[in-house]
MOPAC internal coordinates of N, CA, C and O (Angstrom, degrees):
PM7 1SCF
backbone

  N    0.0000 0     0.00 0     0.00 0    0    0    0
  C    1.4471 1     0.00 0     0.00 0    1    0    0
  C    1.5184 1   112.02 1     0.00 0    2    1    0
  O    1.2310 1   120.54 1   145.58 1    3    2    1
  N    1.5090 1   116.57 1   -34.42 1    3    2    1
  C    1.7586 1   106.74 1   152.34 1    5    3    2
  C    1.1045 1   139.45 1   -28.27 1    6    5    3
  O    1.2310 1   126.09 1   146.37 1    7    6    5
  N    1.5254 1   105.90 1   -33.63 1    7    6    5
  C    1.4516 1   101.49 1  -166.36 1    9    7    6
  C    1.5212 1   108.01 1  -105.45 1   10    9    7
  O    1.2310 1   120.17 1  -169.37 1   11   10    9
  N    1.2355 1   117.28 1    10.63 1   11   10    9
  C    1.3591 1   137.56 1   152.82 1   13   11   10
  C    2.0204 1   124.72 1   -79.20 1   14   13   11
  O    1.2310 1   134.50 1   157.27 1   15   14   13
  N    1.0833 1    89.56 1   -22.73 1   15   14   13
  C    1.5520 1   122.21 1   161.75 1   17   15   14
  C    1.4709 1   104.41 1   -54.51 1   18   17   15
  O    1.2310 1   130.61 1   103.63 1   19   18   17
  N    1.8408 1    97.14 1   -76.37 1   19   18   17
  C    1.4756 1   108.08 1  -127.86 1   21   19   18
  C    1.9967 1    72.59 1   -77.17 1   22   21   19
  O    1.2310 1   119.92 1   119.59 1   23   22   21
  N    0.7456 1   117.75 1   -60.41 1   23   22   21
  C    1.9230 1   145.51 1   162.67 1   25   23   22
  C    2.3630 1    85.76 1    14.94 1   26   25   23
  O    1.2310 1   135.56 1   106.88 1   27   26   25
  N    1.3333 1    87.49 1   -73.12 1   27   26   25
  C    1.7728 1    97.37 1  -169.68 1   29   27   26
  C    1.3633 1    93.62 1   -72.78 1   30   29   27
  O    1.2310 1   103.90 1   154.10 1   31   30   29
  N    1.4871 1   147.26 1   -25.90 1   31   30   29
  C    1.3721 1   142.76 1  -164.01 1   33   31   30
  C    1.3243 1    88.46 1   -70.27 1   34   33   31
  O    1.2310 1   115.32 1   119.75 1   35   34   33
  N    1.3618 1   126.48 1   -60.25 1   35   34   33
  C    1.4196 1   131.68 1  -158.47 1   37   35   34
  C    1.3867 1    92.68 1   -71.93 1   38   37   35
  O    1.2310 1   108.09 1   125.75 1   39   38   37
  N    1.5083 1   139.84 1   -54.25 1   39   38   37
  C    1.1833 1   124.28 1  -174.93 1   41   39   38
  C    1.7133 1   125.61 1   -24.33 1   42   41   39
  O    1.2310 1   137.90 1   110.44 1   43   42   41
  N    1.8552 1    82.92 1   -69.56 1   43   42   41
  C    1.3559 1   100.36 1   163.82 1   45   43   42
  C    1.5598 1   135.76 1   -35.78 1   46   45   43
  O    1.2310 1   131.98 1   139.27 1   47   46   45
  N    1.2022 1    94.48 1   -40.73 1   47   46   45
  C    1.8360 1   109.04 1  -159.94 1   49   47   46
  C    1.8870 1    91.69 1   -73.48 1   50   49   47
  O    1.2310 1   118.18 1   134.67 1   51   50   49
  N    1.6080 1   121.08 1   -45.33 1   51   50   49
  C    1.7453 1   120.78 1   171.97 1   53   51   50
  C    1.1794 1    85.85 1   -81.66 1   54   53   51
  O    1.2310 1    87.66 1  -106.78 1   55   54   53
  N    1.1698 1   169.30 1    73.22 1   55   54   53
  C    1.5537 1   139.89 1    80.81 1   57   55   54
  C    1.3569 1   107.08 1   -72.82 1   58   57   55
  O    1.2310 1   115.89 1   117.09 1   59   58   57
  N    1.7249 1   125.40 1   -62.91 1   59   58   57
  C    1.1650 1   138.01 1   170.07 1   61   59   58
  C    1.6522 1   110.06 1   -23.26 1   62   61   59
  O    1.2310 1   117.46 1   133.64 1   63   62   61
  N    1.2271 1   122.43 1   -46.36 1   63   62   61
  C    1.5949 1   159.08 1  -168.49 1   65   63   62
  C    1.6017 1    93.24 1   -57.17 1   66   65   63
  O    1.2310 1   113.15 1   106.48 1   67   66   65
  N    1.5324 1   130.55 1   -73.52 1   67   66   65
  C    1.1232 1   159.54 1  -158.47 1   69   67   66
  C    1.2865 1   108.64 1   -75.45 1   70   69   67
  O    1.2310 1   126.88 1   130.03 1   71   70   69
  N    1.4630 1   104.37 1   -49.97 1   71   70   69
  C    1.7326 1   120.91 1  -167.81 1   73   71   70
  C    1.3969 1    95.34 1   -70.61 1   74   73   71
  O    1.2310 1   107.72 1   125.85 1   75   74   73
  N    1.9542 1   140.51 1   -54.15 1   75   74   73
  C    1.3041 1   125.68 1   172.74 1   77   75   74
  C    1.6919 1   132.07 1   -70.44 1   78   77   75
  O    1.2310 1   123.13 1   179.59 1   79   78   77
  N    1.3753 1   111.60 1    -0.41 1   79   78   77
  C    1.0936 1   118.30 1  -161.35 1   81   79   78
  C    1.8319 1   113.99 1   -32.70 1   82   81   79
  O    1.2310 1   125.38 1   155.32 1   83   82   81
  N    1.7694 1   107.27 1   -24.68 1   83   82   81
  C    1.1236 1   104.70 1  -168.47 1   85   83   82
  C    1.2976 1   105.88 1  -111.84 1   86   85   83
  O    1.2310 1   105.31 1   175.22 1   87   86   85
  N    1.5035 1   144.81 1    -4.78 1   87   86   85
  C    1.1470 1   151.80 1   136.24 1   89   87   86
  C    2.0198 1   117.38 1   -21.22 1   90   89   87
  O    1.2310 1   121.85 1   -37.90 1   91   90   89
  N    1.0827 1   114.06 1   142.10 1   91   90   89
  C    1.9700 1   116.89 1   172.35 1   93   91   90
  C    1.6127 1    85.55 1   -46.82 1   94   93   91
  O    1.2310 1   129.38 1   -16.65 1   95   94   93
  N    1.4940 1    99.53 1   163.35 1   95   94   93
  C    1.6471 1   122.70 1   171.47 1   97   95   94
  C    1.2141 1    95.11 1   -69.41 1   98   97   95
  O    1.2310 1   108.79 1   107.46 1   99   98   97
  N    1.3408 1   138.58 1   -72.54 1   99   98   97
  C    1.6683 1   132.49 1  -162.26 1  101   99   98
  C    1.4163 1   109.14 1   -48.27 1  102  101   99
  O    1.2310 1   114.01 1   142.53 1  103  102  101
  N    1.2695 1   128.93 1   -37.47 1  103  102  101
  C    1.2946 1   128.87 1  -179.65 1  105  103  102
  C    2.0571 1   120.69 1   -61.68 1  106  105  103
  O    1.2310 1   141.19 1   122.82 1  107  106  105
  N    1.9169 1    76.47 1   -57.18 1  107  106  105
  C    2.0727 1    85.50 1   162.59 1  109  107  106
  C    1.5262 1   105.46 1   -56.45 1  110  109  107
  O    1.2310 1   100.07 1   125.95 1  111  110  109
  N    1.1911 1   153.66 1   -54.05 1  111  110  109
  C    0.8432 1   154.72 1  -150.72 1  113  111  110
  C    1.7067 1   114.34 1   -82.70 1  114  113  111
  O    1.2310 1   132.19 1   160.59 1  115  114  113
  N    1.1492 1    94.06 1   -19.41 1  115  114  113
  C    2.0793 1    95.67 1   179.85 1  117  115  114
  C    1.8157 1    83.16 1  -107.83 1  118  117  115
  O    1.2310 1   118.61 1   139.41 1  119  118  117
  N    0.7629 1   120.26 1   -40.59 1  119  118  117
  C    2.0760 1   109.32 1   175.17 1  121  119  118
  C    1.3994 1   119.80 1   -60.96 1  122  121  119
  O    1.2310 1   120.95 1   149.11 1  123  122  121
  N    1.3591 1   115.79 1   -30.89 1  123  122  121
  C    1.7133 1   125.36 1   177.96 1  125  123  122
  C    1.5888 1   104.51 1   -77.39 1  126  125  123
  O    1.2310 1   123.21 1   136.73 1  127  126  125
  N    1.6324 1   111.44 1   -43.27 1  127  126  125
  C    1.4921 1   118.56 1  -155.67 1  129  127  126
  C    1.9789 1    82.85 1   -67.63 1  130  129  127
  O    1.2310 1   119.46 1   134.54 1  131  130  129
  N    1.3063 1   118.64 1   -45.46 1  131  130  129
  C    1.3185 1   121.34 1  -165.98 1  133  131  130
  C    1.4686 1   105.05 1   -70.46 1  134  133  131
  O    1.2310 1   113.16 1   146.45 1  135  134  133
  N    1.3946 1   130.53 1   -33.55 1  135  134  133
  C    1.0761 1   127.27 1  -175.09 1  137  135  134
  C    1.7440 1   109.41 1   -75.31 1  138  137  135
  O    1.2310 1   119.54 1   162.80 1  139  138  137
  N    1.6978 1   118.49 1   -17.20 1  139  138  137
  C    1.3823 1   120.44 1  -161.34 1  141  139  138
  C    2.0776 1    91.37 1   -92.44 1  142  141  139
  O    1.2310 1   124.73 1   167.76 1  143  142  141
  N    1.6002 1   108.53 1   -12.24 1  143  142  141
  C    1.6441 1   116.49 1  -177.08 1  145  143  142
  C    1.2234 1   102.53 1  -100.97 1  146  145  143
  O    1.2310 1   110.25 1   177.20 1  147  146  145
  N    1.5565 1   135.92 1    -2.80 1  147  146  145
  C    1.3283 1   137.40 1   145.42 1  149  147  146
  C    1.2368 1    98.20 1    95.36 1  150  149  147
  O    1.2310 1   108.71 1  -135.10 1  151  150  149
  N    1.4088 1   138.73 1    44.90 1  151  150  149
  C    1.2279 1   170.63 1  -142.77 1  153  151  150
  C    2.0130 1   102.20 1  -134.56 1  154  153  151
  O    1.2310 1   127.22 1   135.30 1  155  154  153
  N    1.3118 1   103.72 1   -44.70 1  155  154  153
  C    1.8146 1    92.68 1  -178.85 1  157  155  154
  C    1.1807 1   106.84 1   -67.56 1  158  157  155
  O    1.2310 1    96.88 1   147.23 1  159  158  157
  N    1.0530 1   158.57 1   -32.77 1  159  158  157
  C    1.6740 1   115.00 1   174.02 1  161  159  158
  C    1.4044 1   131.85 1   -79.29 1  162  161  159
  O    1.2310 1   119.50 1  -173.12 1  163  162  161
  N    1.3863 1   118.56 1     6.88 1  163  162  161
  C    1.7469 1   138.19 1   135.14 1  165  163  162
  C    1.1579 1   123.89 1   -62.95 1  166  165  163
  O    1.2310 1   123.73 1   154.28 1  167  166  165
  N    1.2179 1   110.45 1   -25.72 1  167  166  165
  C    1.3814 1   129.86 1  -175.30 1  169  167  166
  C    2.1364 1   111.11 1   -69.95 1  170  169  167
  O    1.2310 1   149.18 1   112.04 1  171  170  169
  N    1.3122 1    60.78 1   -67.96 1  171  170  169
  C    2.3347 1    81.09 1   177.08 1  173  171  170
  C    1.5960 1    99.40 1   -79.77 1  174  173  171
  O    1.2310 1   116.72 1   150.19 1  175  174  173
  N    1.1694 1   123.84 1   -29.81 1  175  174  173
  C    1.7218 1   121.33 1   178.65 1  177  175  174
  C    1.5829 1    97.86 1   -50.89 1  178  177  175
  O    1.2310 1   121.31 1   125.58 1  179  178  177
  N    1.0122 1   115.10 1   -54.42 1  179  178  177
  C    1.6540 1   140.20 1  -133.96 1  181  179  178
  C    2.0091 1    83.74 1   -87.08 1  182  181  179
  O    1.2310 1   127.66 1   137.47 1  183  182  181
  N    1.4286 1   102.86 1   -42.53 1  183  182  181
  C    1.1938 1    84.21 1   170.55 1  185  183  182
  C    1.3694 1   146.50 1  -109.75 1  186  185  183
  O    1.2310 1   131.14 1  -172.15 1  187  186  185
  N    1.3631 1    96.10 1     7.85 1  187  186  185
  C    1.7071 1   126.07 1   152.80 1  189  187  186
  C    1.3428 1   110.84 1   -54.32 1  190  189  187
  O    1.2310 1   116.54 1   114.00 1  191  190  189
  N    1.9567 1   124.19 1   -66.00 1  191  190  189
  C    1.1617 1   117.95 1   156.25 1  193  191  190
  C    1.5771 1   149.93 1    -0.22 1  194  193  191
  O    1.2310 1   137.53 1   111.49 1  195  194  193
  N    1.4982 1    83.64 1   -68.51 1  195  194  193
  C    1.7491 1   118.80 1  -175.38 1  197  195  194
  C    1.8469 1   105.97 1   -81.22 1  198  197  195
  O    1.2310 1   130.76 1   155.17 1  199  198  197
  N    1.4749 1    96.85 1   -24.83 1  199  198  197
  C    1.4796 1    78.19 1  -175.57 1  201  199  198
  C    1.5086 1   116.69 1    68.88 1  202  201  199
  O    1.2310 1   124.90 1  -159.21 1  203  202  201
  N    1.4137 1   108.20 1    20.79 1  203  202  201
  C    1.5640 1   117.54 1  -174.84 1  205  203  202
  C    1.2275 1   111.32 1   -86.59 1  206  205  203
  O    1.2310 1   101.60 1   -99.42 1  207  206  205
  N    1.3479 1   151.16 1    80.58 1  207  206  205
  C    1.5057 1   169.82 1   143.46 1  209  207  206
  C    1.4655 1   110.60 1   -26.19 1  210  209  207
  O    1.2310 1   122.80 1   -82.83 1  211  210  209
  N    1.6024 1   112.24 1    97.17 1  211  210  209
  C    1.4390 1   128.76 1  -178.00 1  213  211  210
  C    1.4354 1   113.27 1   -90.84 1  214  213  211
  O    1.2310 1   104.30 1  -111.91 1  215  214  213
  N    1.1523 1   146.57 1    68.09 1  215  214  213
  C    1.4333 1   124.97 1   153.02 1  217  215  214
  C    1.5568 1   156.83 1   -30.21 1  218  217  215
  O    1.2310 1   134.19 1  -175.93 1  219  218  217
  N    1.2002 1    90.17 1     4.07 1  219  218  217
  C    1.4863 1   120.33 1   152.27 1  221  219  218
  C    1.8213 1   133.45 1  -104.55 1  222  221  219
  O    1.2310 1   123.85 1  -172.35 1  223  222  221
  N    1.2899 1   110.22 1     7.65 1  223  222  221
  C    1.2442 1   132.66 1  -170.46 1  225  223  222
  C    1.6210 1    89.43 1  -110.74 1  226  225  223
  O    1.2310 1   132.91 1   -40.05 1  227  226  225
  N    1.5199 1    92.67 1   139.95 1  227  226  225
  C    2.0681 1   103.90 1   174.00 1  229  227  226
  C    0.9713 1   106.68 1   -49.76 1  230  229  227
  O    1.2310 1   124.21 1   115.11 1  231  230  229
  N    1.9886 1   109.52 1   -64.89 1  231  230  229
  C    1.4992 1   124.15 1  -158.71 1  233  231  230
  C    1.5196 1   107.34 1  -111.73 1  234  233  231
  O    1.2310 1   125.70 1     6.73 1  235  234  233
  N    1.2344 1   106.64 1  -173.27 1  235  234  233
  C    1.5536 1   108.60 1  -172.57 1  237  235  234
  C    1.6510 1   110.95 1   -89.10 1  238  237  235
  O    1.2310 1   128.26 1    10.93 1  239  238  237
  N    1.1773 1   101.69 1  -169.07 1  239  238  237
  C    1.8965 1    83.94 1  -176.63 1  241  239  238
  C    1.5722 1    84.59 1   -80.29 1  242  241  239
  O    1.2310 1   117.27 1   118.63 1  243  242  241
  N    1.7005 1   122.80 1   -61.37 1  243  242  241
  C    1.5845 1   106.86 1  -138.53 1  245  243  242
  C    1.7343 1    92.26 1   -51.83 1  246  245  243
  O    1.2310 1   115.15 1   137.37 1  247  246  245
  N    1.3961 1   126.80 1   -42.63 1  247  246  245
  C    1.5640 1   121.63 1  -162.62 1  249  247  246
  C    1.0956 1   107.34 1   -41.46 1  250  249  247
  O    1.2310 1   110.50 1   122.74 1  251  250  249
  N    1.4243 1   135.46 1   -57.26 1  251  250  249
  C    1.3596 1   170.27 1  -126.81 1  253  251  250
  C    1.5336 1   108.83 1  -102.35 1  254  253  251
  O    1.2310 1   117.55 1   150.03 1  255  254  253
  N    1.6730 1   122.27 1   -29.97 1  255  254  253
  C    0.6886 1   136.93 1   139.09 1  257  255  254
  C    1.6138 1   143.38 1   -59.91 1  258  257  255
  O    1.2310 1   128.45 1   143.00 1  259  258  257
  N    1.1224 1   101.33 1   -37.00 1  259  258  257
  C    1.6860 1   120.73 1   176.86 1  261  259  258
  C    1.6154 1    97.07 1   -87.97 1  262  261  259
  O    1.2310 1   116.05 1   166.82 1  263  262  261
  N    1.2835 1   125.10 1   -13.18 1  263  262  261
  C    1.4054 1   109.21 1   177.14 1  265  263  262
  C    1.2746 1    96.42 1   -72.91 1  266  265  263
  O    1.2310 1   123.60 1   122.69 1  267  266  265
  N    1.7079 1   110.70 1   -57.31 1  267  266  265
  C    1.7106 1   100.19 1  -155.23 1  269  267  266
  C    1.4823 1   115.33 1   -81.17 1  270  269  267
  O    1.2310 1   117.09 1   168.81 1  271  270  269
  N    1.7219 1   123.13 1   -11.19 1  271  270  269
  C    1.8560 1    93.43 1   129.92 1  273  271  270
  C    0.8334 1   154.52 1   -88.55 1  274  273  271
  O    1.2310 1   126.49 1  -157.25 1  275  274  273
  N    1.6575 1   105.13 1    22.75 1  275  274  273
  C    1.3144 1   114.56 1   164.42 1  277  275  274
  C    1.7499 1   112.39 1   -89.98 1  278  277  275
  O    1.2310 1   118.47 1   172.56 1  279  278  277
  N    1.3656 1   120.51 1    -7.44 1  279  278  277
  C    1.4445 1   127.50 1  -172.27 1  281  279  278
  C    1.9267 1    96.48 1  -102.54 1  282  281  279
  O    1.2310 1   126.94 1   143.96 1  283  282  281
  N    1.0858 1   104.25 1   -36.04 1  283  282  281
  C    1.8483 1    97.33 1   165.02 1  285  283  282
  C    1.4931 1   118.71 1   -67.84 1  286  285  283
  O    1.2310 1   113.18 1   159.22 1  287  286  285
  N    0.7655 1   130.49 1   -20.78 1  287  286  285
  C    1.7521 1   140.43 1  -160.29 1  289  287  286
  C    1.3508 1    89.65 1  -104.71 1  290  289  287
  O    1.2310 1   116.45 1   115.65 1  291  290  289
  N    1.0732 1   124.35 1   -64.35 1  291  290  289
  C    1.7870 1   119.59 1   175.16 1  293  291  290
  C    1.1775 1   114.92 1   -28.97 1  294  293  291
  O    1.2310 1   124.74 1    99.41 1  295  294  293
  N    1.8077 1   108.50 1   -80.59 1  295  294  293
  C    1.0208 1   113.59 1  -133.68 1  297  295  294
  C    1.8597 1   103.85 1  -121.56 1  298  297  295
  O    1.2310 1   130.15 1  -168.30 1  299  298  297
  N    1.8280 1    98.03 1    11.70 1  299  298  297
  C    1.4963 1   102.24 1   171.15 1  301  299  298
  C    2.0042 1   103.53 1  -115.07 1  302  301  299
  O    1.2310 1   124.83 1   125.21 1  303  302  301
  N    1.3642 1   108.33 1   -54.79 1  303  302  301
  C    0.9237 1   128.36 1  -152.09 1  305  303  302
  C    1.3850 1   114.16 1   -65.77 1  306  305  303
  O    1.2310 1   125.36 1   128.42 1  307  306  305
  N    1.5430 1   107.30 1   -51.58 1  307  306  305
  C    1.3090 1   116.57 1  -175.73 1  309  307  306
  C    1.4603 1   118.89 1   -76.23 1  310  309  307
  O    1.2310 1   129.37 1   143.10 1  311  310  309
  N    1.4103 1    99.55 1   -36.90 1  311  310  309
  C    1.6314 1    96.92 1   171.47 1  313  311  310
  C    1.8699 1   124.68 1   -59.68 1  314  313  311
  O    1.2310 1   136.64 1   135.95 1  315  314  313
  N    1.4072 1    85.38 1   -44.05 1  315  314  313
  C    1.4819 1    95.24 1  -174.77 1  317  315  314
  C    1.6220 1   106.07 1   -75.03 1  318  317  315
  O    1.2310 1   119.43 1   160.94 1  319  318  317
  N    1.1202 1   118.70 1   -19.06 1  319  318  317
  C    2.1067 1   106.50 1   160.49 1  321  319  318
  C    1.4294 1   109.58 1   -90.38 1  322  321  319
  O    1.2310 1   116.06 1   147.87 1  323  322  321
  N    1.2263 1   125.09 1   -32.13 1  323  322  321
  C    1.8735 1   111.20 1   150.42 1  325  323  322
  C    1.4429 1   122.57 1   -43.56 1  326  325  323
  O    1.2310 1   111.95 1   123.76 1  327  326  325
  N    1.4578 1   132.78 1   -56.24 1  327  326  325
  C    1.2801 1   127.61 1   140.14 1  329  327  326
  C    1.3801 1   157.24 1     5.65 1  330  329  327
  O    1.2310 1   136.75 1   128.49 1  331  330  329
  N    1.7399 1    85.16 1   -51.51 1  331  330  329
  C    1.6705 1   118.90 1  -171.27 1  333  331  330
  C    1.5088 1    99.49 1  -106.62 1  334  333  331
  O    1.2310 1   127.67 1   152.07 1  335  334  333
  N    1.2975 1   102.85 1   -27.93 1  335  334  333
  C    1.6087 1    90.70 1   178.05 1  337  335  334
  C    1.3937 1   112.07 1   -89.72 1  338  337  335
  O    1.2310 1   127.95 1   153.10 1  339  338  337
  N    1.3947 1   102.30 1   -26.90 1  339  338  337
  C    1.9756 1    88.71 1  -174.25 1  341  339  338
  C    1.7398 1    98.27 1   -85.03 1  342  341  339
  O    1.2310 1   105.45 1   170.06 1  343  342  341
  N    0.8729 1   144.56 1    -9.94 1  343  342  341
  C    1.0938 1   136.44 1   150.89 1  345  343  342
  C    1.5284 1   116.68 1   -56.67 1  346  345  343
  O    1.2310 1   111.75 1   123.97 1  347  346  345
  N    1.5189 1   133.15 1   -56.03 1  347  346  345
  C    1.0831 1   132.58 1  -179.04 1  349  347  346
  C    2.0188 1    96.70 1   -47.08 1  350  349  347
  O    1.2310 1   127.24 1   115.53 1  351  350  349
  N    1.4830 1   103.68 1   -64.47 1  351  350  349
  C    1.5655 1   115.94 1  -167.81 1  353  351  350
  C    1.8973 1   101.13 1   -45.64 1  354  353  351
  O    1.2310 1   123.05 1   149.65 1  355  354  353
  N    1.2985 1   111.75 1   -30.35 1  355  354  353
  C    1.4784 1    97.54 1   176.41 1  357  355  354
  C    1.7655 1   124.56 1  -102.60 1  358  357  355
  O    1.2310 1   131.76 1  -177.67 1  359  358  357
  N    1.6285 1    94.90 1     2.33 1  359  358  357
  C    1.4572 1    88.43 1   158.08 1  361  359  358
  C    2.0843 1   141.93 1   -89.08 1  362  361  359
  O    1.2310 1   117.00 1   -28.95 1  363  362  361
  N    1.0458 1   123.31 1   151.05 1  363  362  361
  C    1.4772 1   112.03 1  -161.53 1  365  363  362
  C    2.0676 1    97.52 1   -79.39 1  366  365  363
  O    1.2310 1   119.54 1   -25.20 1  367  366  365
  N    0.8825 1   118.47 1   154.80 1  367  366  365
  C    1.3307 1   151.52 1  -139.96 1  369  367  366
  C    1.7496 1    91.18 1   -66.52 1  370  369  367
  O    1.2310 1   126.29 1   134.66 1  371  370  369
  N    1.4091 1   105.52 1   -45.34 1  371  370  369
  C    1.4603 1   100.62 1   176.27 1  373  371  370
  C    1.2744 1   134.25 1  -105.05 1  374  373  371
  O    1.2310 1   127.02 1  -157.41 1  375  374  373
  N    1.3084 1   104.11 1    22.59 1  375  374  373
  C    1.7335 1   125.07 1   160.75 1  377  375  374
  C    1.4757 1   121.59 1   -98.08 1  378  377  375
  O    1.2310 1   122.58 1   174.52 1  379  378  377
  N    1.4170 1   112.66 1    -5.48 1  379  378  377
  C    1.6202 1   127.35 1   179.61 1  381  379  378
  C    1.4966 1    88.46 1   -58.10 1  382  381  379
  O    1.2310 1   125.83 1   -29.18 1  383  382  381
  N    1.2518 1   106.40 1   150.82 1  383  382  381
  C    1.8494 1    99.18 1   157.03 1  385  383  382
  C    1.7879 1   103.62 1  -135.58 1  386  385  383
  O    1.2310 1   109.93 1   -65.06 1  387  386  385
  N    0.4403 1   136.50 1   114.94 1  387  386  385
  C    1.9933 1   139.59 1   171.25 1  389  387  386
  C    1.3396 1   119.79 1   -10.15 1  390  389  387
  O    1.2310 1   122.28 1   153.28 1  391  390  389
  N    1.5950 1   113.24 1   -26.72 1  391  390  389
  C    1.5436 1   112.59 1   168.35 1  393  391  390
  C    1.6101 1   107.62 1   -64.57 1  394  393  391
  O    1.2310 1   124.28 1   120.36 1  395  394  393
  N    1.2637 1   109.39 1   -59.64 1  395  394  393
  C    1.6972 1   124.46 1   173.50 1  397  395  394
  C    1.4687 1   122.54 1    -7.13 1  398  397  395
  O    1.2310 1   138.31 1   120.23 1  399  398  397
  N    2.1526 1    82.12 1   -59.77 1  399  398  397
  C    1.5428 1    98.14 1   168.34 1  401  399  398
  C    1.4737 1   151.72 1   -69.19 1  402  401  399
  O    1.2310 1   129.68 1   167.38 1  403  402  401
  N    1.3716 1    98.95 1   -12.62 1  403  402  401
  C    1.0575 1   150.89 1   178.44 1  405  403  402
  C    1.5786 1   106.67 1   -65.34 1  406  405  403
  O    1.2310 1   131.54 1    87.29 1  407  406  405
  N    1.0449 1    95.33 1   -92.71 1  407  406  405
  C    1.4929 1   122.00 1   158.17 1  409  407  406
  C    1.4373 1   126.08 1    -6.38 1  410  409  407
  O    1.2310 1   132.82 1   122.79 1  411  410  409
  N    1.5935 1    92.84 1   -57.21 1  411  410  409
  C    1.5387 1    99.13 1   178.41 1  413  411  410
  C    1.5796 1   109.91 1   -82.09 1  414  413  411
  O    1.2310 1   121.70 1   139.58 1  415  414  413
  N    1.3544 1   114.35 1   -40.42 1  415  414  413
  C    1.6397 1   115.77 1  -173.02 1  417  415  414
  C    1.1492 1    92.28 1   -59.94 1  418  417  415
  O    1.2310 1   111.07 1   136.98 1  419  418  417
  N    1.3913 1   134.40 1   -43.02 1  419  418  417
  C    1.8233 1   115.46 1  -139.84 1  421  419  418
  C    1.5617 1    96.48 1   -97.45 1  422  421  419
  O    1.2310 1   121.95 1   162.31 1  423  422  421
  N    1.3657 1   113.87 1   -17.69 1  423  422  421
  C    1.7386 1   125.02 1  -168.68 1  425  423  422
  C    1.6490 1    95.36 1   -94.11 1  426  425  423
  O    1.2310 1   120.10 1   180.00 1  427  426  425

């Protein structure tokens, strides 16, 4: 399930990638390093918040924002409750336990 993790981290980290293209190098380079520590969607939250309007950024914050939960939901979320369910579907009836179930509805 890590590598479903790291899977949307990297997503993130080439959007982040794309989104500074027109920003100084030192700047792309401390925004990517943060986006590869899973830090960009604090990143664009923070500036959704603020209402802070970059003109050196591709997209806008909220866009920019809705990408990278749109890159967790892809490529963390959905896999890992496919996961949980075919595991549930291959366990026998009295090994289920209620957290399990849990688990899957709330995940």
């Amino acid at each position: 399930m890590a590598g479903f993790a790291m899977l949307a981290i990297m997503a993130q980290a080439v959007g982040t990638f794309f989104q500074c293209t027109k920003k100084p190098r030192k700047e792309q380079a401390e925004r990517n390093l943060a986006a590869l520590m899973g830090l960009a969607p604090l990143i664009e939250g923070l500036s959704v918040w603020t209402g802070k309007k970059d003109p050196a950024l591709l997209f806008s914050g909220p866009m920019m924002y809705a990408f990278m939960k749109s890159y967790e939901i892809a490529f963390e979320s959905i896999p890992e409750s496919i996961i949980q369910i075919l595991d549930l579907l291959k366990a026998k009836a009295g090994d289920i336990q209620t957290i399990q179930i849990v688990g899957v509805i709330w995940g």
